[in-house]
C-alpha positions, -999 to 999 in steps of 0.1 A, spaced: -727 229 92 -697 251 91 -702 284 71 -677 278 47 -695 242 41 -729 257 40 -716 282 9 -704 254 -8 -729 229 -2 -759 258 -17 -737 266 -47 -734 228 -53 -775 223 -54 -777 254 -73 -759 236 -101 -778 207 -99 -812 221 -101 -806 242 -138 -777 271 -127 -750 273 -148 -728 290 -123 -737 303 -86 -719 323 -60 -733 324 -25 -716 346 3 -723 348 42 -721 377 60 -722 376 100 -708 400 128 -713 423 162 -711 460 169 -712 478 192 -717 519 202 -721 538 225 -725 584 223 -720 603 255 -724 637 262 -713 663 291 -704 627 305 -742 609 305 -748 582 278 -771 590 255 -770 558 233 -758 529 234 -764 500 208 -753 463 204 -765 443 178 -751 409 158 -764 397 122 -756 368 101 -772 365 66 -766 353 34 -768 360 -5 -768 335 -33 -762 350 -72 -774 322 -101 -770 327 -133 -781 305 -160 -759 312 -192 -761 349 -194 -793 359 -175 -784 364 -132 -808 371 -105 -797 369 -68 -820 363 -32 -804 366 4 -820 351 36 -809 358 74 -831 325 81 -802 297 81 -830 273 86 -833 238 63 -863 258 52 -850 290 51 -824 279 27 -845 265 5 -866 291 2 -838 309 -7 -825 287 -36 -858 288 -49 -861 324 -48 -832 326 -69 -836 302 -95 -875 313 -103 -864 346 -112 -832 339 -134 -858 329 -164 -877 363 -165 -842 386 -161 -826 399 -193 -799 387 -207 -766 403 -206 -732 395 -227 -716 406 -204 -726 387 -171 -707 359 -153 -681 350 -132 -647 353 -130 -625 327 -150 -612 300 -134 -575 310 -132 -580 347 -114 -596 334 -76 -574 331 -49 -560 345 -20 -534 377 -21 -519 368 11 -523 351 38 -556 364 62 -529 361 89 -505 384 70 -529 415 70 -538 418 101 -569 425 97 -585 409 131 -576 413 167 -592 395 195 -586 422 219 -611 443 208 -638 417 218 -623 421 252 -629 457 258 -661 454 286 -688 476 279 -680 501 308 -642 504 295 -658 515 263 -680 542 274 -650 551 295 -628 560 267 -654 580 256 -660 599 289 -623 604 290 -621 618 255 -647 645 260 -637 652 295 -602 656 278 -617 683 250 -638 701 279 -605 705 304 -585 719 277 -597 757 279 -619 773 296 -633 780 258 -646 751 252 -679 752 266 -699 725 252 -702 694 233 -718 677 209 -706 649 225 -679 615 221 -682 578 206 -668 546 209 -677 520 182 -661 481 177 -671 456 156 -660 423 139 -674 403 110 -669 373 90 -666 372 51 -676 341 33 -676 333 -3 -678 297 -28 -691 298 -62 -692 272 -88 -662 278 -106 -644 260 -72 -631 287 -53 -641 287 -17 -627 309 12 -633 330 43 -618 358 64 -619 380 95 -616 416 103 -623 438 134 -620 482 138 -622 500 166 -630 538 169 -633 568 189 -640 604 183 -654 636 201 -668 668 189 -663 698 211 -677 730 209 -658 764 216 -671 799 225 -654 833 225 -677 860 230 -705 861 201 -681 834 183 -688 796 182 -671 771 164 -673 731 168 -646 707 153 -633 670 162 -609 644 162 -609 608 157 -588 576 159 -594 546 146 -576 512 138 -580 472 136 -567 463 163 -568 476 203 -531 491 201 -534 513 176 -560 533 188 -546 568 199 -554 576 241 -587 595 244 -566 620 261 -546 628 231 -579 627 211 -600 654 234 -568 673 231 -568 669 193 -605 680 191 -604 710 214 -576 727 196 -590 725 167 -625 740 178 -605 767 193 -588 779 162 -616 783 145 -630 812 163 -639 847 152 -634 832 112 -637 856 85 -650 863 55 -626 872 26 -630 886 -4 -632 868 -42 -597 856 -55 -574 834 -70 -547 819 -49 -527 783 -40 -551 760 -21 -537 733 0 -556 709 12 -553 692 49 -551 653 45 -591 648 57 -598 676 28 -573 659 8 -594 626 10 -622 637 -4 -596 645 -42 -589 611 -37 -628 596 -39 -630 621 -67 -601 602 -85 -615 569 -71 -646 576 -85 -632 587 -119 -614 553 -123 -638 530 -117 -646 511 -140 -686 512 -136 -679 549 -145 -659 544 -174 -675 523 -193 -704 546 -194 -682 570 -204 -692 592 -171 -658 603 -162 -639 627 -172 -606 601 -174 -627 574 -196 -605 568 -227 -572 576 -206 -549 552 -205 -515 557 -213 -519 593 -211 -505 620 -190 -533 635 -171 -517 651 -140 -481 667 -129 -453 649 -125 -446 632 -93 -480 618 -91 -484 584 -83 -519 563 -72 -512 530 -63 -544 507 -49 -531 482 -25 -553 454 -12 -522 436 6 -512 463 33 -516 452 62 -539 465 88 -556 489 63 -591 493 61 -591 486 23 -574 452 28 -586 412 21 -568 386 13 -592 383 -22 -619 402 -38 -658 402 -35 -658 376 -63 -629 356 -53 -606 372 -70 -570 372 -55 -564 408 -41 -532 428 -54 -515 460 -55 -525 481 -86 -507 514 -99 -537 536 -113 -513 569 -119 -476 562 -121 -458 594 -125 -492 616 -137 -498 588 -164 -527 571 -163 -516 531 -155 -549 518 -153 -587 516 -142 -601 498 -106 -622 470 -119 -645 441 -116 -647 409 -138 -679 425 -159 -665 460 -161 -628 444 -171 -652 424 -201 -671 456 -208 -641 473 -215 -620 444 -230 -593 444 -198 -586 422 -171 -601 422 -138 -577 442 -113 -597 425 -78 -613 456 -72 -653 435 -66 -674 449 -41 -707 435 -31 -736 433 -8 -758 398 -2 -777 404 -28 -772 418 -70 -746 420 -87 -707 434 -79 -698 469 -83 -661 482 -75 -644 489 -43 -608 501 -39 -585 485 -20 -562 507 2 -562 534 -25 -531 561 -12 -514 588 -32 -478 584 -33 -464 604 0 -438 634 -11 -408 642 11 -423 683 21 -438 682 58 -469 699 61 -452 730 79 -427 733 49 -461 732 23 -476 762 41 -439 777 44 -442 776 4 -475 800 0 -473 840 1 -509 842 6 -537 813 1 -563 792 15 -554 759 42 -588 739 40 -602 718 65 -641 711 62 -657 709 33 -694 714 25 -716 700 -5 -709 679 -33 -709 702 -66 -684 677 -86 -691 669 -124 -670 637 -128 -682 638 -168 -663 673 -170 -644 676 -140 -659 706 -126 -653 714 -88 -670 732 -66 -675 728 -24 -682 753 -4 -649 753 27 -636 769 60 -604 768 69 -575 795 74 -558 821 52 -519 816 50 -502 846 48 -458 849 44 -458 812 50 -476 809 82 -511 797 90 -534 835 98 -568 842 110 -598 814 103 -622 816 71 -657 806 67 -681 806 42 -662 804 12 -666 785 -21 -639 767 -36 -637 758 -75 -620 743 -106 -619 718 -125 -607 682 -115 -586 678 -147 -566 712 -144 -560 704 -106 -544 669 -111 -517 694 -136 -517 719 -110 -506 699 -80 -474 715 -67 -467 699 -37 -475 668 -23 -466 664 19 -449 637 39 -475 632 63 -499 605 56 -529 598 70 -538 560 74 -572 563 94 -593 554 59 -590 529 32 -581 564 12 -548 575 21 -533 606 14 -511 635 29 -517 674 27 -518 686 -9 -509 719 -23 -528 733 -54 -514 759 -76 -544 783 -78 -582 780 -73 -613 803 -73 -620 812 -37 -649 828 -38 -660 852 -4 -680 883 1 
């Protein structure tokens, strides 16, 4: 039996034997990696899965099972499973599945791009190739680099399947592809380590694992003989791999599973103005080729671009169907789910608006400040918005990019910052399903020696 015929089929019995609505989804795929290092492989790994989940709910009590055994038996078991615990769970007001008239498709699985065959092509020595070549690449580039902590290449494809009882049924497939190295430089008593990555659906869009080592080297190398600075306030910007981690801050803050509990500091925020002008979040489930894309939700639900900040004013929340009921709104496609419990929220392709500066024209703007590019720890409050990671990166000084810093602290607060963005750069990174360019803050704590 067909996947997509299997889903429907168990959703089907479910109904018949006492659920009043049931969603089942199938999960199957490949992956594969490889890690080498000074040129020998140290691991390699290849491994497939299929499995499946099955949510019942019988009026407003749900309890979910999932089985990798696709077995006449196996499936039984698991509709059993499911439908003797619904009696015993609680019961929820809120619990259920979307209505009728919100599943569907976005677009087109075709549209998106989300799958290329080629990938599946690559042989296993071409992939451990690339990552030779890549570290080979970091190690030729200066007699500096010394060492490494070595390169990867990862692929993978899976299938998404999902019917439930309210008559939607559907499927779709996607496939990445990724390689990154990590070299390690040394000057004197001085070591530093960095990397680079690339990644993308599809075989073409991956960068050359040349360009990559290159990538990777460099930026081990600036980071020699770093600095320690002492306490101050200055303009922070923030590279766009620093800048990404704002971004899951904001995500974070706007989820609905997070407002509802009132356990963000932008609960109660709509319609209001709660960062500069300029500022635009928009989270796009349609673009294609990004790594936040499907053609419909984790529920069904027909994927969609959403503006979350339009202008620093807070558009709306990221949402499921029982976050959009907890909080009387509508469901905005955001569902996210494993085989087994209920949804929580995903973004789609969540990207801060691009601004027209280029990042050399950012760092141009500051007479003295911090460039970050690694962050350290996770001291966030999103209740109160307080911010604080320890960074390295570089001190600006007259508009150029100076000697490297280490061991720093950097901290505010989350809702000041969002006011205090001053710049916002051209250069986009697209390498996540969080998109965003180099980002200028007006002033921060940076705490040193």
């Amino acid at each position: 039996m067909e996947l997509l015929d299997l889903a429907a089929d168990l959703v089907t019995r479910a109904g018949a034997r006492g659920a009043s609505d049931a969603e089942c989804v199938i999960r199957e795929g490949a992956e594969f990696s490889v890690r080498v290092r000074l040129g020998e492989v140290e691991q390699i790994k290849e491994a497939g899965s299929k499995a499946m989940g099955l949510r019942v709910l019988q009026g407003k009590r749900a309890a979910s099972a999932y089985t990798s055994d696709f077995s006449d038996a196996g499936v039984e078991r698991l509709l059993a499973s499911a439908l003797e615990i619904v009696p015993h769970t609680s019961e929820d007001p809120y619990a259920g599945l979307p209505e009728a008239g919100e599943f569907g498709y976005g677009a087109d699985p075709a549209s998106l791009n989300l799958y290329d065959d080629a990938i599946l092509a690559f042989s296993s020595e071409e992939k451990i190739g690339m990552a030779r070549r890549a570290e080979r690449a970091a190690l030729e580039t200066d007699p500096r680099i010394t060492n490494s902590d070595g390169a990867s290449f990862g692929s993978g494809w899976g299938r998404w399947v999902l019917a439930n009882s309210r008559g939607f049924a559907g499927e779709y497939r996607s496939s990445s592809c990724s390689l990154s190295v990590s070299p390690l430089a040394e000057d004197g008593d001085s070591k530093e380590h960095d990397f680079w990555y690339t990644v993308a659906r599809s075989a073409s869009g991956l960068d050359t694992p040349e360009r990559v080592g290159r990538i990777a080297a460099e930026r081990a190398l600036r980071r020699l003989h770093p600095t320690k600075i002492a306490t101050t306030k200055a303009p922070v910007v923030f590279e766009p791999l620093t800048a990404r981690t704002l971004l899951s801050h904001i995500l974070s803050a706007v989820s609905g599973d997070a407002v509802y509990r009132q356990a963000s500091f932008l609960a109660g925020q709509l319609g209001r103005n709660v960062a500069a002008p300029g500022i635009t979040i928009v989270d796009d489930g349609l673009r294609p080729g990004g790594f936040g894309s499907s053609p419909f939700d984790d529920e069904g639900v027909a994927t969609r671009r959403t503006t979350v900040l339009r202008d620093g004013v807070l558009e709306s929340y990221l949402l499921n169907s029982y976050t959009a009921r907890k909080l009387g709104l509508k469901t905005t496609g955001n569902a996210s789910r494993g085989l087994a419990g209920n949804p929580g929220i995903g973004p789609g392709n969540f990207m801060l608006s691009p601004g027209e500066a280029s990042r050399e024209e950012i760092i141009r703007s500051v007479k003295s400040g911090f460039y970050v590019t690694e962050l350290m720890g996770f001291g966030v409050n999103l209740v109160t918005g307080d911010y604080s990671r320890g960074a390295a990166g570089f001190w600006i000084e007259n508009g150029e990019i100076g000697f490297p810093v280490s061991e720093v602290t950097i901290a505010g607060n989350l809702k000041q910052m969002l006011h205090d963005v001053e710049m916002i750069g051209s250069d986009l990174n697209f390498q996540s399903s969080l998109i965003v360019p180099t980002v200028k803050i007006r002033e921060m704590i940076v705490a040193g020696k």
